[in-house]
C-alpha positions in Angstrom: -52.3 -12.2 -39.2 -52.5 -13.7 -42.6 -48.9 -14.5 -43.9 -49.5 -16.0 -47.0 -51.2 -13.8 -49.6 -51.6 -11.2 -47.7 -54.1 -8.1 -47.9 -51.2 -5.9 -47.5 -47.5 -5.6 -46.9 -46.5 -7.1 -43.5 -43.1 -5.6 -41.8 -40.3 -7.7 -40.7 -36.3 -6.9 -39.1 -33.6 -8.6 -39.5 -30.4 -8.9 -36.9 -27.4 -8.5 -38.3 -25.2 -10.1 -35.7 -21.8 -9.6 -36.3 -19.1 -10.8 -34.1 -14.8 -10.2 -35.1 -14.8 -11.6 -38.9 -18.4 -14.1 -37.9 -21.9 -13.3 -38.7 -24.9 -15.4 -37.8 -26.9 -17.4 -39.6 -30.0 -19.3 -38.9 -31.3 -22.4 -41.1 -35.6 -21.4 -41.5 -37.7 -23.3 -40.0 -40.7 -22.7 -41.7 -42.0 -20.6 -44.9 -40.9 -18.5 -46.7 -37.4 -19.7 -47.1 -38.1 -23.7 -45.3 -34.6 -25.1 -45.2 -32.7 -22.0 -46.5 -30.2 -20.4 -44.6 -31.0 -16.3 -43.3 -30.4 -13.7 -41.4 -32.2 -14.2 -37.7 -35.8 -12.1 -37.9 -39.4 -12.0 -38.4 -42.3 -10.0 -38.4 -43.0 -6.8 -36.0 -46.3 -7.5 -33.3 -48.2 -4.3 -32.6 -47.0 -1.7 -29.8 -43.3 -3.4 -30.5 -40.5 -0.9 -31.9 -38.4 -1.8 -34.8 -35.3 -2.2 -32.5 -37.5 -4.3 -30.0 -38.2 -6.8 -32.6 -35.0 -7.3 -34.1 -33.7 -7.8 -30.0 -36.4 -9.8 -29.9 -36.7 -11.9 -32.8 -32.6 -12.5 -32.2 -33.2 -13.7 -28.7 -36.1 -16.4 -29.9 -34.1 -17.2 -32.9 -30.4 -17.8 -31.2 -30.7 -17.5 -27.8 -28.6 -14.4 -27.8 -29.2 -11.1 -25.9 -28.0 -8.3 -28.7 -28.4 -4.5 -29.2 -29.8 -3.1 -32.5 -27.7 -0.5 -33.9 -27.6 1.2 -37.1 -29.8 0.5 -40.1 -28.4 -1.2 -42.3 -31.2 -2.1 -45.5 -34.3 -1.7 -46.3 -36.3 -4.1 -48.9 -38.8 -5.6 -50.0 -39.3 -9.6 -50.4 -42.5 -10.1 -52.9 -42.8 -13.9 -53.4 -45.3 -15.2 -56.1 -47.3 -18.2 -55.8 -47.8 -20.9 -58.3 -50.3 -18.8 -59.7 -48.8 -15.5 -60.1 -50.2 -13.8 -57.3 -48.3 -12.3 -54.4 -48.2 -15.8 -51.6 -45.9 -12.9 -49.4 -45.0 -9.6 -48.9 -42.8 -8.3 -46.4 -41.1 -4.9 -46.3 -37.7 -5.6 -44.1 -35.8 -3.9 -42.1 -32.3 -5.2 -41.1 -29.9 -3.7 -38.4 -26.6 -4.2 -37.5 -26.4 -5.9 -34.2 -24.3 -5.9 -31.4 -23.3 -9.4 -29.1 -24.4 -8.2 -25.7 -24.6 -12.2 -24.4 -26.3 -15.4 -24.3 -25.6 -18.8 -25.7 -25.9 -19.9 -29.2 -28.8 -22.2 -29.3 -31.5 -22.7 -32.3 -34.8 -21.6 -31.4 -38.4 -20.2 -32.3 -38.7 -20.4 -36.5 -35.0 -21.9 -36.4 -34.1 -25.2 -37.0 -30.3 -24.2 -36.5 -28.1 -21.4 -35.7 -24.2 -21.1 -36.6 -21.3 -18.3 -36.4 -20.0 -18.4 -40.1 -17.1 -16.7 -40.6 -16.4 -13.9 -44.1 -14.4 -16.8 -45.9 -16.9 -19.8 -45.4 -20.2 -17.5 -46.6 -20.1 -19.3 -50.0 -20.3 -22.8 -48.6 -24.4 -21.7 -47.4 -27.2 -21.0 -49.7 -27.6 -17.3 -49.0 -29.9 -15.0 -51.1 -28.3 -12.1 -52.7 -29.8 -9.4 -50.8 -29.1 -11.0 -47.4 -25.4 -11.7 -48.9 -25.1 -7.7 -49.7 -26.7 -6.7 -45.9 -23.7 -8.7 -44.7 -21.1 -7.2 -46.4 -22.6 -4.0 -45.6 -22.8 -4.8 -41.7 -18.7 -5.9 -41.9 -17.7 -3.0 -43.7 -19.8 -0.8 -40.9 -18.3 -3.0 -38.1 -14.7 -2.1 -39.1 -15.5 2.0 -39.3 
């Protein structure tokens, strides 16, 4: 599958893992995002469900075994290339994610994986829309 400049929309999950007054955060690996800090996820393979590939995804990306829950977003990411045209295209779907077990340990398209607590999310370079998926996955973890 063709990631950059794609013929058409590609679909990706996010996992939302949140854990007491912690979410997790993985530092990309590779593009989009190189070097920016995320949400664990990627892209859906064929015959995989949504759920399956944010469990999925989680596991490669942290080493965790976790439960996709609720919906929490869902977005699109439309980066342009240096000349204007679309280099990617997702459509993303993020869920709230429950810690079933495992230990925390970087893997797949992360370079690094780390439990950041509420008060210590401004000290990482987040993107707005994965900043307002977290606050909607705490305020759905306390209800």
């Amino acid at each position: 599958m063709k990631r950059e400049y794609p013929d058409r929309p590609i679909v990706g999950v996010g996992a939302v893992i949140v854990d007491g007054g912690r979410v997790l955060l993985v530092k990309r690996g590779k593009p989009p995002l190189q070097g920016e800090w995320s949400l664990p996820g990627g892209v859906v393979e064929i015959g995989e469900t949504l759920r399956g590939a944010a469990e999925r995804e989680a596991l490669e990306e942290t080493g965790l075994l976790v439960e996709a829950g609720e919906v929490l977003e869902v977005l699109d990411r439309i980066i342009p290339g240096a000349d204007g045209r679309t280099q990617y295209h997702y459509v993303l779907i993020d869920f709230l994610c429950r810690l079933k077990s495992g230990e925390l340990r970087a893997g797949g398209d992360a370079m690094q994986a780390e439990w950041v607590g509420v008060s210590d999310l401004d000290l990482y370079r987040l993107e707005q829309p994965a900043r307002a998926v977290i606050r909607k996955a705490f305020e759905s973890a306390r209800s």
